[in-house]
C-alpha positions in Angstrom: 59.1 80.9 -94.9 57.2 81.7 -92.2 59.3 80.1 -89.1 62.1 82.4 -90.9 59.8 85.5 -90.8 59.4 85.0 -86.6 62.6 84.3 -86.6 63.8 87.3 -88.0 61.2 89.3 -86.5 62.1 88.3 -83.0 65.2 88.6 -83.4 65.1 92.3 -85.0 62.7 93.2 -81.7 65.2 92.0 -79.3 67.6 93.6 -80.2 65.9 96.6 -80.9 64.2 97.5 -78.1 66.6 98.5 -75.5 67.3 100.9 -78.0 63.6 102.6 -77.9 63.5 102.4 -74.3 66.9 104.6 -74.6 65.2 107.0 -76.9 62.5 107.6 -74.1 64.9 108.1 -71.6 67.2 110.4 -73.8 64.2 112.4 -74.8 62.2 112.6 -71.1 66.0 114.1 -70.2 65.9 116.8 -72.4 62.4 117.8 -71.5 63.4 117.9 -68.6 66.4 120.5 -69.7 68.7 117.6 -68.9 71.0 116.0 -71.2 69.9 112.6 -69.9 71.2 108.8 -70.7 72.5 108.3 -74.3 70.6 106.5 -76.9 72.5 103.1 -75.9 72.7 103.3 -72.5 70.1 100.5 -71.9 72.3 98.0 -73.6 75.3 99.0 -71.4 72.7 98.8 -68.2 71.9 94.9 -69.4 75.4 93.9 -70.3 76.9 95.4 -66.4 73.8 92.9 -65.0 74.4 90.2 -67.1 78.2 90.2 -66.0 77.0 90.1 -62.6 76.1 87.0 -60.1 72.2 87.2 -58.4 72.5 87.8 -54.7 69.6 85.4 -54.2 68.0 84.5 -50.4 68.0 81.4 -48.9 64.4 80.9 -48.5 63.3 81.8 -51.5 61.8 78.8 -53.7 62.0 77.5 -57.4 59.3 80.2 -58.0 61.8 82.2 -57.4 64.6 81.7 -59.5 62.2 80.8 -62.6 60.0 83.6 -62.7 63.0 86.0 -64.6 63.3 83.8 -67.4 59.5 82.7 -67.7 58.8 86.5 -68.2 61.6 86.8 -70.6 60.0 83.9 -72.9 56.9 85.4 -72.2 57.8 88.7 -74.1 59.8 86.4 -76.6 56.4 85.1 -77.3 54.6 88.3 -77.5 57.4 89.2 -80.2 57.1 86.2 -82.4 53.2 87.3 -82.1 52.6 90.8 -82.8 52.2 92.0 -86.4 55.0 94.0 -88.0 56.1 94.2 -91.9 55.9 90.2 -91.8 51.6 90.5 -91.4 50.5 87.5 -93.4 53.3 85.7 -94.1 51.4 82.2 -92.9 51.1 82.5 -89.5 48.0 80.5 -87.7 48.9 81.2 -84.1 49.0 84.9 -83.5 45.7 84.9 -82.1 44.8 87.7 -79.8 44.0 85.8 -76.7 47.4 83.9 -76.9 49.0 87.4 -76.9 46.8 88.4 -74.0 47.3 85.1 -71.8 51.0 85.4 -72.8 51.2 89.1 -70.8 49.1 87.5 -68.0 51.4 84.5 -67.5 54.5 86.5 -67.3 52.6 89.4 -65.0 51.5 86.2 -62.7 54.8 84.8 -62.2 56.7 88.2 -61.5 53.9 88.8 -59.0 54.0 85.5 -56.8 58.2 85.3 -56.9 58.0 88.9 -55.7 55.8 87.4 -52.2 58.2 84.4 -52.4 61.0 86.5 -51.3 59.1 87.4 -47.9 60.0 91.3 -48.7 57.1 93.9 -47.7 58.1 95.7 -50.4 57.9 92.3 -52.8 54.5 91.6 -52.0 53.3 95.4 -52.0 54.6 95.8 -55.4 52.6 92.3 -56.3 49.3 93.5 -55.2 49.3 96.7 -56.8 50.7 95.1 -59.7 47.6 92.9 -59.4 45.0 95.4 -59.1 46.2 97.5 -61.6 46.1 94.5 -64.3 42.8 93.9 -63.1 41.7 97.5 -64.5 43.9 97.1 -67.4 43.5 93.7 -69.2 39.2 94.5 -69.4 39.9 97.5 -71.0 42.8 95.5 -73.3 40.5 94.0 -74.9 37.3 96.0 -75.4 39.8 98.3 -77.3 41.4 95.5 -79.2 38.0 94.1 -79.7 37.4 97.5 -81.9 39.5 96.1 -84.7 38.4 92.4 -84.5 34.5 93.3 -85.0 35.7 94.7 -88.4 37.8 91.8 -89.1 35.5 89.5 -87.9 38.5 87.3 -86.6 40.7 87.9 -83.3 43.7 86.7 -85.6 46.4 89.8 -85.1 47.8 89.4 -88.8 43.8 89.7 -90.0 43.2 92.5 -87.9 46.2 94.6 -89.1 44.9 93.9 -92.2 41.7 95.0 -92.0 42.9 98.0 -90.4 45.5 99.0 -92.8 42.3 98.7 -95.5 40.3 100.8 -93.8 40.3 104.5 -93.6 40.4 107.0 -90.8 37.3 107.3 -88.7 36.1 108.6 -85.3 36.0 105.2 -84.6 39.8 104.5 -84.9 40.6 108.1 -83.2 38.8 107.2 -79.9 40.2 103.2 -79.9 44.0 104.6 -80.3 43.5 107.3 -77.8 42.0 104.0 -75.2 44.9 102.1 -76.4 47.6 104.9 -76.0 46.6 105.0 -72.2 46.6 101.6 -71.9 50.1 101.3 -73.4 50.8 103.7 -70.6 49.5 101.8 -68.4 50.8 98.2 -69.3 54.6 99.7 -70.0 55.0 100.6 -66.3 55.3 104.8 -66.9 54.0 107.9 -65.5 50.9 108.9 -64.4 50.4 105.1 -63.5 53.8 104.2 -62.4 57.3 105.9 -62.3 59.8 103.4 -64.0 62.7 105.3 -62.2 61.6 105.8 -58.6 62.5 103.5 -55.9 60.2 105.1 -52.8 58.0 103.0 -50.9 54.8 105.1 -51.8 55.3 105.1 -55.7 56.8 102.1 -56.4 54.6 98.8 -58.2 57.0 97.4 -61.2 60.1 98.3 -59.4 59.4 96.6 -56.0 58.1 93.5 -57.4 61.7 92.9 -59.0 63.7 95.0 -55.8 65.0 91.8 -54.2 66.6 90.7 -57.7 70.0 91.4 -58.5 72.4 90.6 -61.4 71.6 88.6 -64.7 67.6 88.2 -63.2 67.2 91.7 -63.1 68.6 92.2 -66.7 66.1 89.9 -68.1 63.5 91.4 -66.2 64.1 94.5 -67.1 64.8 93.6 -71.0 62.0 91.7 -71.1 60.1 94.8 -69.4 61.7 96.8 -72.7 60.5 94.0 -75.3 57.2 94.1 -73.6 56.8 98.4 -74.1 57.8 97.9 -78.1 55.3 95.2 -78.8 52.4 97.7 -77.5 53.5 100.2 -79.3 53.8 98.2 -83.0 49.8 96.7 -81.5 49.3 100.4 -81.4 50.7 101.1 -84.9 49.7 98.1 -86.5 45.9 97.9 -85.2 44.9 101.4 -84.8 47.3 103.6 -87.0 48.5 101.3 -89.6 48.5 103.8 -92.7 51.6 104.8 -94.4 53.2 107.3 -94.9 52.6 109.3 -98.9 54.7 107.4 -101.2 55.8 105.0 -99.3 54.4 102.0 -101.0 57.4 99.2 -101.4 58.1 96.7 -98.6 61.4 98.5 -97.5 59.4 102.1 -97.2 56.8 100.2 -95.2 59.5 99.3 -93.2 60.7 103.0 -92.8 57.4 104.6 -91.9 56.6 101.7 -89.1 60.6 102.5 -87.7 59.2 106.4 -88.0 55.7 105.7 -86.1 57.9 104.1 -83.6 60.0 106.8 -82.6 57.3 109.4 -82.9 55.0 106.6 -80.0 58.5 107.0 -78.1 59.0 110.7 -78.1 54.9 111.2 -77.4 55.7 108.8 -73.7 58.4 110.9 -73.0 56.4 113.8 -73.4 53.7 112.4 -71.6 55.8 111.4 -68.2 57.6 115.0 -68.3 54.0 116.6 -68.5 51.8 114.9 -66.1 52.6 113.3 -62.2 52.5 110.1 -60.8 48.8 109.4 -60.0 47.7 107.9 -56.5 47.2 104.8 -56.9 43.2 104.8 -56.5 42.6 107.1 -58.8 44.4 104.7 -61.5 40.5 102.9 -61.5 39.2 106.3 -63.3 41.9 106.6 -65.8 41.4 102.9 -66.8 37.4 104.1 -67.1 38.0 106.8 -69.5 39.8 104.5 -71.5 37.0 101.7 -71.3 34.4 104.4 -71.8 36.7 105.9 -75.0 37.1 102.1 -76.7 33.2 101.3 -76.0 32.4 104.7 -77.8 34.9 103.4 -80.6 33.0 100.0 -81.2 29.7 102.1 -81.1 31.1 104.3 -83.2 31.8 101.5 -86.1 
């Protein structure tokens, strides 16, 4: 029952979340008093580079040419992981470090094939990627860390329990406010990085995947969307799990999480349309605040 649960879970995510990605997108556009990409315009983006052939260098080595679909199955992984309307259905895996190690893995590998290509702006994109992570993953897990001293267990499905048990606090304010930045920051989007830039000054995400090309840079960039919709159910299922009124049954649960989720997307878009890209050294103070907000949260408990 519960390999069919993943199964179905990962499946549903995969599929799904080009199409949040397009919701962003569509809704940053008409902030912006644009009419901007339609809803499914993601999905035609990854089916034109999956049609295509990978312009790939000659000197470039296995690192390379494996790095694409190791972060792919890394955000596969993260998918079969994370807590959604299946929470407790008998996994014993989806432990919060194997999440964590899973992002790290795929982040490592996209950073060194972006220096094996010998492109300046390759390994500029890798280094910032690096030292950005560096800020981010501490403050990953203090806030995480929130939810598990209640629980008492790093197990996600535990925690999502516990937190859908509990009630709303000042506690679980301040740790969804650290985790919202952190979302911002993990997903690639304004003020820490501008998904949709391609000059030398801005660019982290989209120069470490710059000398890709065809089916490589489709998986990158779908696993880059799987990636932003498992942070945002962590952010629904650990810090702002309630339901809606009334909505009780399984299927309602269902509806209010699919609602939570488009309400996360449409607060992003409104987020990148009102702020700027940040330089890149003040990135350290935003990933402080959000430290200092998810220390105040555990204190807070």
């Amino acid at each position: 029952m519960s390999i069919t649960a993943i199964s179905i879970q990962v499946i549903a995510l995969v599929i799904l979340a080009p199409l949040v990605q397009g919701i962003v997108k569509n809704t940053k556009g008409r902030l912006q008093s644009r009419r901007g990409p339609g809803y499914f315009q993601p999905y035609f983006d990854f089916v034109k580079f999956l049609a295509k052939d990978s312009v790939v260098s000659p000197t470039v080595s296995w690192i390379f040419h494996f790095a694409p679909y190791i972060y792919f199955a890394t955000a596969i992984g993260a998918a079969a992981l994370v807590p959604t309307i299946f929470t407790g259905a008998g996994v014993q895996f989806d432990n919060l470090f194997i999440l964590v190690y899973l992002f790290a893995l795929g982040r490592f590998f996209l950073a060194i094939a972006s220096l094996d290509a010998g492109s300046s702006f390759g390994g500029m994109g890798g280094s910032r990627e690096m030292f950005i992570s560096v800020l981010v993953e501490p403050a990953l897990m203090i806030t995480i860390f929130t939810v598990a001293f209640s629980a008492h267990s790093t197990v996600l499905s535990a925690m999502a329990s516990t937190a859908a048990s509990g009630y709303i606090s000042l506690s679980a304010v301040l740790a969804a406010i650290a985790f919202l930045i952190i979302t911002v920051a993990e997903t690639g989007r304004i003020p820490v990085d501008n998904p949709d830039t391609h000059l030398e000054l801005t660019m982290v995400h989209e120069a470490m995947v710059l000398e890709y090309s065809g089916r490589s840079v489709g998986l990158i960039f779908w696993a880059s969307t799987i990636k932003q919709l498992v942070f945002i159910l962590l952010l629904i299922k650990l810090f702002i799990p309630w339901d809606f009124p009334g909505f009780d049954s399984d299927v309602m649960a269902a509806v209010s999480m699919v609602i939570k989720v488009m309400i996360i997307a449409i607060l992003l878009a409104c987020i990148e349309t009102s702020t700027n890209k940040m330089r890149l050294f003040r990135v350290p103070g935003l990933m402080v605040s959000a430290g200092c907000l998810s220390l105040l949260a555990l204190v807070a408990q």
